[in-house]
C-alpha positions as CSV (number, residue, x, y, z in Angstrom):
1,X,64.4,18.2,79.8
2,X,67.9,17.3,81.2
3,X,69.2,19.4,83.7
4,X,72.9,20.1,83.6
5,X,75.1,19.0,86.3
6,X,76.3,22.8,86.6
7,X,72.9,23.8,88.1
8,X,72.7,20.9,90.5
9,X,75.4,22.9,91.8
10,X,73.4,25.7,92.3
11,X,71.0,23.6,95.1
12,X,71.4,23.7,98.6
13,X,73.0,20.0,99.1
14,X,69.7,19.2,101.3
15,X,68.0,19.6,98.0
16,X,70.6,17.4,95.9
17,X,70.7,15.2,98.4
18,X,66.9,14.4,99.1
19,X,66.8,13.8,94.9
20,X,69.1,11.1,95.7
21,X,67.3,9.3,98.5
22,X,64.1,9.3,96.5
23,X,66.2,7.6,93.5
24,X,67.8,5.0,95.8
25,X,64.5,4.4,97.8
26,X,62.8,3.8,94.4
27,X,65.8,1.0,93.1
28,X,65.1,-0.9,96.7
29,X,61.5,-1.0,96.0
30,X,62.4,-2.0,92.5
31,X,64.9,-4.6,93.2
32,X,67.6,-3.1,92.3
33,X,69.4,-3.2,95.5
34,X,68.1,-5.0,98.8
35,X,67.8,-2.8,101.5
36,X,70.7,-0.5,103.3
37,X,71.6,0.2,106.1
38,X,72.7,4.2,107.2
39,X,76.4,3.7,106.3
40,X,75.7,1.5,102.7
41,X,73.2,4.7,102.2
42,X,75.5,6.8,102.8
43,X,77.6,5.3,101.0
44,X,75.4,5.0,97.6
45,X,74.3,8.7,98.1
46,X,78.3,9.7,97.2
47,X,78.3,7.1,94.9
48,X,75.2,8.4,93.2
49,X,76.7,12.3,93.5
50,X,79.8,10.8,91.7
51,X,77.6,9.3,88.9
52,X,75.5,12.5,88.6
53,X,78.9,14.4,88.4
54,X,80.2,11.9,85.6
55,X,76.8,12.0,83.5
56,X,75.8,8.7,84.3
57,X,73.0,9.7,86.0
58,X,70.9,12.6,84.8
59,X,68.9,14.5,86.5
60,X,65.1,15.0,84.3
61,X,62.9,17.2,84.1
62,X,58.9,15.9,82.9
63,X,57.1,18.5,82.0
64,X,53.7,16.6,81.9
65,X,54.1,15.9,85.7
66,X,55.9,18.6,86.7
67,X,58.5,16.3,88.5
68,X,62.2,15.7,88.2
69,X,63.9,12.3,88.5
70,X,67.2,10.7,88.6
71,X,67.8,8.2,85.9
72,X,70.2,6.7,84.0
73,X,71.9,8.4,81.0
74,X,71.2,5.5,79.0
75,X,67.7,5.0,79.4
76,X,67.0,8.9,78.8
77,X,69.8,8.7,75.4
78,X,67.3,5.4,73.9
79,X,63.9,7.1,74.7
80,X,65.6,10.7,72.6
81,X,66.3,8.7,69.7
């Protein structure tokens, strides 16, 4: 389940912002990104608010784990189809 950018609103921005750090952390472990330091982090957690903000990023829901995760729009849009 997607959960609208409205209601990411709603969190206290510790909350929001924790959600973030666990998505970046996992892209540096993936590859994604080689590691930051605390201004490139900071830096990527704005960028990441913007993306959230402009639907690129989405924040899940899984219901089978009873976890939410950033990801992006696009992987969520292929697995619906």
């Amino acid at each position: 389940m997607l959960i609208p950018y409205e209601a990411l609103l709603q969190l206290p921005q510790e909350t929001l912002v924790n959600l973030i750090r666990e998505y970046l952390l996992g892209q540096i472990e993936d590859g994604s990104f080689s590691s930051l330091d605390d201004q490139a982090f900071t830096t990527a957690i704005a960028q990441c608010q913007q993306a959230l903000k402009q639907g690129k990023l989405v924040l899940e829901y899984s219901e089978d784990d009873e976890s939410f995760a950033i990801r992006h729009f696009d992987e969520v849009a292929k697995r619906q189809d």
